[in-house]
PAKE-745869 format. One record per residue (C-alpha): x, y, z; residue in one letter. Coordinates in steps of 0.1 Angstrom, whole numbers, plus 2048, in hexadecimal, padded with zeros to 3 digits. Example, Ala and Ser with C-alpha at 12.3 -4.5 7.8 and 13.67 -1.06 7.14 Angstrom:
87B7D384EA;8897F5847S;
//
This chain:
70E623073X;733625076X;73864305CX;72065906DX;72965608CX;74B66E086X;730686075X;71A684096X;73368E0ACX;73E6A6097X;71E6B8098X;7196AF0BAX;73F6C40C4X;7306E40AAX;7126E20BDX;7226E40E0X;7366FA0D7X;7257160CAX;72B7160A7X;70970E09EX;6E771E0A3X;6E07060BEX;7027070D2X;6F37200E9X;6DB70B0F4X;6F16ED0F8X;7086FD109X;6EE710120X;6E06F012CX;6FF6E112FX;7076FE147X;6E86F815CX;6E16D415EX;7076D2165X;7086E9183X;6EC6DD192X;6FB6B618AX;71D6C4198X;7086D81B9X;6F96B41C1X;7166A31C1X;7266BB1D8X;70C6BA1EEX;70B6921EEX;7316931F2X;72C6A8213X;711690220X;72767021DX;74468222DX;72E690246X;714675250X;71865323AX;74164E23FX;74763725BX;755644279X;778635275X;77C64324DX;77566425EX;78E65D278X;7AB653262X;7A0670248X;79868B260X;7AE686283X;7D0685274X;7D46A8282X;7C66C6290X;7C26D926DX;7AF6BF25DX;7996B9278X;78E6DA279X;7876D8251X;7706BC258X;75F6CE279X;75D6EB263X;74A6DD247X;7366C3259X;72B6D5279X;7336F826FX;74770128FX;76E6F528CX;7736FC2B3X;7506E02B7X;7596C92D0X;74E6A62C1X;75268F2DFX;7396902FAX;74E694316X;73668432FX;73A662323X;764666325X;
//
């Protein structure tokens, strides 16, 4: 078991990359299952900045100054100038 393992990942690297008749496909799925892995996790990144992080981690993360409270308006309202406190309850 031990001995063919070094041949296994052997074939598997050749495979991956290209220098066998079924790299292309390897590599092709790798290139689509992977972005669409990598677009999820992006967009599940977004959400827990946006939504699931607790309104203090946002706070220490986001308020620290002008700049980066704009990035977060920016990304997680789509306006940087939104105004996020209601100002009738102030």
């Amino acid at each position: 078991m031990i001995r063919g393992l070094p041949c296994a990942l052997l074939a598997l690297f050749l495979a991956s990359c290209g220098f066998t008749s079924s790299g292309d496909r390897v590599r092709d799925a790798a290139k689509q299952y992977g972005a669409q892995a990598m677009d999820e996790g992006l967009a599940n990144a977004e959400f827990f900045i946006c939504r699931a992080a607790s309104v203090g981690s946002v706070y220490r993360r986001y308020a620290r100054d002008k700049q980066t409270a704009e990035a977060w308006k920016t990304l997680c309202l789509g306006d940087p100038e939104a105004d996020i406190l209601d100002s009738t309850e102030q």
